[in-house]
N, C-alpha and C positions, 0 to 999 in steps of 0.2 A: 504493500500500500504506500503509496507517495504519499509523505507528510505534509507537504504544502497546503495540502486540501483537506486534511484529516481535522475534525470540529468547526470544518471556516463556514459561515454563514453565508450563503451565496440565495442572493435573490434573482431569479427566473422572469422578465417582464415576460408575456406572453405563454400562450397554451398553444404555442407554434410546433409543427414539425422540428426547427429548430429548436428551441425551448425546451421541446422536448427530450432532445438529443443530449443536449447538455443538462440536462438535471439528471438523466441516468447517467452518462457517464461520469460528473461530479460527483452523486452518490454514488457511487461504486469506487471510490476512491475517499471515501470518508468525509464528505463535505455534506451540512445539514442544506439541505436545497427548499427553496418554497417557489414556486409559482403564483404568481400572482395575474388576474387577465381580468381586464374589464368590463369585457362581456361577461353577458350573464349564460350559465350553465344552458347545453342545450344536450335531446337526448342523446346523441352520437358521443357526446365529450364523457356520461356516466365511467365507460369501458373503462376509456383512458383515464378518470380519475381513480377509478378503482387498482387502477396497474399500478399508478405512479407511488398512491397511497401503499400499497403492498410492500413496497420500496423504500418506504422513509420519505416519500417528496410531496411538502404538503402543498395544498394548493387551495385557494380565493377564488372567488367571481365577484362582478359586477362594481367593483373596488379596492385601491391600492392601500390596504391599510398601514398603519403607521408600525404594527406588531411585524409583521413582514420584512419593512422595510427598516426598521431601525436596528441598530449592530451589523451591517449587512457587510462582509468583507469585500466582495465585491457585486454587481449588478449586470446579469448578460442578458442583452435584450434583443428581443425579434427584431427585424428590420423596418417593421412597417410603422414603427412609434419614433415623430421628431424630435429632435430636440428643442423645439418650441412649447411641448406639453409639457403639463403640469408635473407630473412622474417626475420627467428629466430635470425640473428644475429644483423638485424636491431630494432629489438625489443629488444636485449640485449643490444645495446650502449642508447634506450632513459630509460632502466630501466624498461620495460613495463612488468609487471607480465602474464607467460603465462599457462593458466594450462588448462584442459581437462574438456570435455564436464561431463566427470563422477565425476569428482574432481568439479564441481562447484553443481554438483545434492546430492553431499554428505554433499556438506556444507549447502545449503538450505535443509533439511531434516532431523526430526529425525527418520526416519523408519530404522531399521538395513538393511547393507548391507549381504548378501554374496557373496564372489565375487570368482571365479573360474579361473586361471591361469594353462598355461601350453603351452607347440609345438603343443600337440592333444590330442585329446578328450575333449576340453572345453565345445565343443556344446552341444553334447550328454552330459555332468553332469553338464551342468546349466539346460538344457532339462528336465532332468530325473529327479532333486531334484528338480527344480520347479513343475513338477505333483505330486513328494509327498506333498510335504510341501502343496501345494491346497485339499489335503485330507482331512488335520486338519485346517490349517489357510489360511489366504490369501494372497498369494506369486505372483509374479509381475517379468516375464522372462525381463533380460536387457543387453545393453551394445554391448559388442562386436558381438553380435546374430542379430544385425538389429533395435532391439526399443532402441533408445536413452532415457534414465534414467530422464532425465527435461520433457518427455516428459508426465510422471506418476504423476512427483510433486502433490502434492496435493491430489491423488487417495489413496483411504480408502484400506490400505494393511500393512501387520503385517512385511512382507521382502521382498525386492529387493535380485532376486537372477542375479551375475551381472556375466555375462562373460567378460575378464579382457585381452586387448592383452599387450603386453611389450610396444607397441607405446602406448596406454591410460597411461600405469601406470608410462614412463619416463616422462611426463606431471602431476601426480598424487601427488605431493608431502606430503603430509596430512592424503591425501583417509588410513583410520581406519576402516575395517568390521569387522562384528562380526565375523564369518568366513570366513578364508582365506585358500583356497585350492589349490597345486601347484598338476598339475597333473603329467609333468614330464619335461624335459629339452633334444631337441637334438641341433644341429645347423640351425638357420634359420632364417632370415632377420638379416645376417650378416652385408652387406653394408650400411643398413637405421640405428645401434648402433654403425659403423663404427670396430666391432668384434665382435668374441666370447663372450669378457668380457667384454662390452658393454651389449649385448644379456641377458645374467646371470645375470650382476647385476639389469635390467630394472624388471627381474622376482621377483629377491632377496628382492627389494626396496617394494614389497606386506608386507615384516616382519620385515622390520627394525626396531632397538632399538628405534625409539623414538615414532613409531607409531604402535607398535605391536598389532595385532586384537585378539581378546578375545580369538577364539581358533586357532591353525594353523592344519592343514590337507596337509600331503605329504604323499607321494608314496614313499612304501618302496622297490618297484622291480625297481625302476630307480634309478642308480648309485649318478648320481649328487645331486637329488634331496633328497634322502636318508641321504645321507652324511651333507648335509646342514642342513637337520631336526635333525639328531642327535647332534648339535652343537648349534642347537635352543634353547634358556633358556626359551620359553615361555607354556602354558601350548598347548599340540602338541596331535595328533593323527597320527597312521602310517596305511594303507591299504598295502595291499597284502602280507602281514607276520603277523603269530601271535606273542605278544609278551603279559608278564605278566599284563598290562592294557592298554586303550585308543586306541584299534584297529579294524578293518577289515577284515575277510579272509579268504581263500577259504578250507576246508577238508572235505573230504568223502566225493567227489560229492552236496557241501552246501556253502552257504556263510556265516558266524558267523559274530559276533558283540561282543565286550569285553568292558567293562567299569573300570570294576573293578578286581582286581584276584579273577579268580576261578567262575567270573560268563560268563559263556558262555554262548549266546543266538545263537540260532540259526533264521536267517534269513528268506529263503528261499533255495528250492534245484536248482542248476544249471540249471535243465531239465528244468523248469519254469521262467525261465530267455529269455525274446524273443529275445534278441542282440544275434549276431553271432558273437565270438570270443574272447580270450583272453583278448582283449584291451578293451573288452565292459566287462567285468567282473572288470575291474579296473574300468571304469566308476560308475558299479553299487554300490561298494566298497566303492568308495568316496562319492556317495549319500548316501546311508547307513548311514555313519557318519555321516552329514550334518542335517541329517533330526534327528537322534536320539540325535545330541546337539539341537536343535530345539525341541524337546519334541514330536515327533511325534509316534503312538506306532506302535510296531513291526506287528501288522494284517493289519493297514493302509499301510505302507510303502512295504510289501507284496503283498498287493492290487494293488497296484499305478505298482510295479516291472510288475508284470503279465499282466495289459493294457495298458502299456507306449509302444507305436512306436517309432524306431527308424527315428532320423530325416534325411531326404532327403536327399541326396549325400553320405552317410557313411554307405556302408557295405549296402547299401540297395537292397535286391530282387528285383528284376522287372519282372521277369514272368519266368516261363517254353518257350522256343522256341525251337522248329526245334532237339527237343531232349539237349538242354544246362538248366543247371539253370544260370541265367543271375544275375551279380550283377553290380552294379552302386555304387563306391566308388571315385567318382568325388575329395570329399573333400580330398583324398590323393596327399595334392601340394609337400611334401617333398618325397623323399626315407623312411624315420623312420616308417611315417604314411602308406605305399605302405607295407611297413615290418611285421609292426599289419596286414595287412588286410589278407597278405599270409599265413601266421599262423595258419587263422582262419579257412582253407581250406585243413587240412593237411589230407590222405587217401583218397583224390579226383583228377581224373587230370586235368588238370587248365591250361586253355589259359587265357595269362594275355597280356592289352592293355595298354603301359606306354607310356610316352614321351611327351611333350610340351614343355614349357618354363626352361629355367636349371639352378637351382639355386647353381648349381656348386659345390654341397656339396659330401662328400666322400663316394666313393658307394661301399667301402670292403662291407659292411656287406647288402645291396642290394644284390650283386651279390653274394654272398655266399647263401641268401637266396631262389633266385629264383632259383638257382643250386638244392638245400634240397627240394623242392614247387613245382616249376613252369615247364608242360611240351614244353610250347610253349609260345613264347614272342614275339608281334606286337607292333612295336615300330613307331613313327610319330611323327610330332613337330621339332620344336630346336632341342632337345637335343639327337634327334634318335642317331648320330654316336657319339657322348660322351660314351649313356648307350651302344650300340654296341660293340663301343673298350673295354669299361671295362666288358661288360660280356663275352668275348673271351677273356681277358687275365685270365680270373676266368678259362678258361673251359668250357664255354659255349655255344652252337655254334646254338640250334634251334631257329634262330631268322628269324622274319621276318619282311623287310622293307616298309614302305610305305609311299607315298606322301599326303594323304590328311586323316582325321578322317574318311569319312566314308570309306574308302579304308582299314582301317584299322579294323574297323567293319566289312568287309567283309570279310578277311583274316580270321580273328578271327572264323567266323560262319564256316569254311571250315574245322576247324579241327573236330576229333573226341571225343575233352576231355568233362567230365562231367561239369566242370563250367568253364563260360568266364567271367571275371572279367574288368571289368576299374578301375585301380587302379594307376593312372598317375607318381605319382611320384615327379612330376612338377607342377606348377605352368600354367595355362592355356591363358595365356595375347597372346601368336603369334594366337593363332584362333580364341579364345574368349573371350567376355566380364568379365568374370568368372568364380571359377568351377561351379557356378549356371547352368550356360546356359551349357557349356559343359556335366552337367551330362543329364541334359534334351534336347538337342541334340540327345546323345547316346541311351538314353531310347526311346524317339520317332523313331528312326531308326530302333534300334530293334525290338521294340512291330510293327514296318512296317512289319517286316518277318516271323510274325506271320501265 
């Protein structure tokens, strides 16, 4: 039993998957764990409060109380709580140290991290360099993806490859991977950093001067993120542009890999690549890199490219119907992400299904898009007459409106274009649980009109 933890009072913010993760392995190492979550009890959570309790790990609802939290050696909180609430700031006046489910799995561990940041595509390139790096060694998906990183401790594996959101890493203060990959930067969970430059810096904080990770990986076709990497003093890789060493990138219909000048490797050709679009070639880009500082060879990582599946809700197929190719791109909760996906579909005409919940961000370049792209737009949700006004003040005008998802499914299937896309745009909380649920909603509706 490791004594650091043995009688320390560790308070639990949340009844998270993570939360979860780290109070049993806390307990299990001798630390009194509570849980505390502000929701109120619902029937699903009985199970898991009955487990936890079996265990020693007490747990609250509906209220942070002061018994909980006071003595508390330290505080590790789900990601979804700012540091603008109440909580945080009452943990700030007793002094109570508070850091992230992933920030405590790095400190008990020496297996290297990588860890993967960005607005979009994190999933798909934590996704994708976890199936290579499994080619040669033993690599272990985490983080922001669904498996909380405590919950591996101890499992016999060579790296953690971690997907990283900006709410784990403003909690992260320490967190050092071996590689750190910024995918790219637009605006999005403005209000939870309280800005823009909140947002940025939560990203930034992956490479700061004092905790710089062995190699850093950024994206050289994203403005911001580009710009920050050239101003990096640490040793850096750039994807989607060639440059004289330490890159990624696409000519003659190929992907390359450069280490050193003048030795170009060629990767793989495009055609062989199963992602659909743009944004999935930046994906592949960044794996690439990832796996060749990893040591992996160019025939394996090859390999892995040509039978890796694209994960669930992004850009994903879901059958021929009724004469349409149908895609399910649930996971596009912003415009930027809706943007990649129309790209990907250009010399095709395209019904596209947008609108839910409106994260209120600037749609110039949405609607300029869908103008270049898009023949017909069904829109639904919150934010129908927001994206409406701004795509008619673009020029825009084949829109059509609806009251509920599947109505808007149904609109959709009535036109004549080759593909009908869900590519929301939003964020899906007025209908659904999720873009989980909502992708798989759509998909079951559809494959119904089969």
């Amino acid at each position: 039993m490791i004594r650091k933890w043995f009688d320390k009072k560790v308070l639990i913010l949340g009844l998270s998957k993570s939360g979860m993760a780290a109070a049993k392995y806390l307990s299990s190492k001798g630390a009194e764990c509570y849980i505390t979550e502000k929701k109120p009890m619902s029937d699903k959570d009985v199970e898991l409060v009955n487990e936890l309790n079996s265990l020693g790990i007490k747990t609250e609802f509906e209220h942070h109380s002061e018994e909980f939290m006071n003595d508390s050696y330290i505080a590790v909180t789900s990601p979804g709580i700012p540091p603008s609430s109440e909580i945080m700031k009452k943990l700030a006046e007793q002094n109570i140290r508070v850091i992230s489910e992933i920030e405590l799995a790095y400190l008990e561990t020496q297996v290297p991290f990588i860890a993967i940041t960005g607005t979009n595509g994190k999933t798909t390139t934590t996704e994708l360099t976890n199936f290579i790096l499994n080619k040669e060694f033993k690599a272990e998906k985490c983080g922001n993806i669904g498996i909380p990183p405590c919950s591996l401790l101890g499992k016999d594996t060579d790296f953690y490859v971690c997907e990283v959101s900006s709410f784990q890493l403003t909690y992260s203060p320490s967190f050092r991977p071996q590689i750190a990959v910024w995918m790219n930067f637009t605006p999005d969970h403005i209000d939870w950093h309280g800005g823009l430059d909140g947002y940025f810096e939560a990203k930034a904080s992956l490479f700061s001067n004092d905790k710089k990770p062995g190699f850093a990986v950024f994206n050289a076709l994203d403005e911001k993120v580009y710009e920050f990497g050239q101003n990096y003093s640490g040793e850096k890789f750039f994807f989607g542009k060639e440059f004289e060493t330490n890159c990624s990138y696409i000519k003659d219909n190929a992907l390359y890999f450069k280490r050193k000048s003048g030795c170009e490797e060629k990767i793989i050709d495009l055609s062989e690549i199963p992602l659909v679009g743009n944004h999935n070639y930046q994906n592949v880009m960044a794996s690439v890199i990832c796996a060749k500082i990893a040591g992996v060879s160019t025939e394996r990582i090859r390999e892995a490219i040509k039978e890796f599946k694209a994960p669930e809700h992004r850009c994903e197929f879901v059958a021929n119907i009724q004469g349409h190719e149908v895609y399910n791109d649930s996971k596009a909760t912003n415009p930027e992400a809706a943007i990649f996906a129309l790209q990907s579909f250009k010399g095709k005409s395209l019904t596209l299904i947008a609108g839910g919940t409106d994260k209120m961000t600037d749609l110039t370049e949405f609607c300029d898009t869908v103008k270049k792209y898009v023949n017909e737009v069904v829109l639904t949700g919150l934010a129908k007459d927001r994206f409406a006004s701004e795509l008619r003040k673009n020029g825009y005008e084949n829109i059509i409106m609806t009251e509920t998802f599947n109505e808007a499914v149904d609109k959709a299937f009535e036109s004549d274009n080759q593909v009908i896309l869900l590519s929301p745009a939003c964020s899906s909380y007025d209908m659904f649980s999720g873009y989980e649920e909502r992708g798989r909603v759509f998909k079951d509706y559809a494959l119904s009109k089969k």
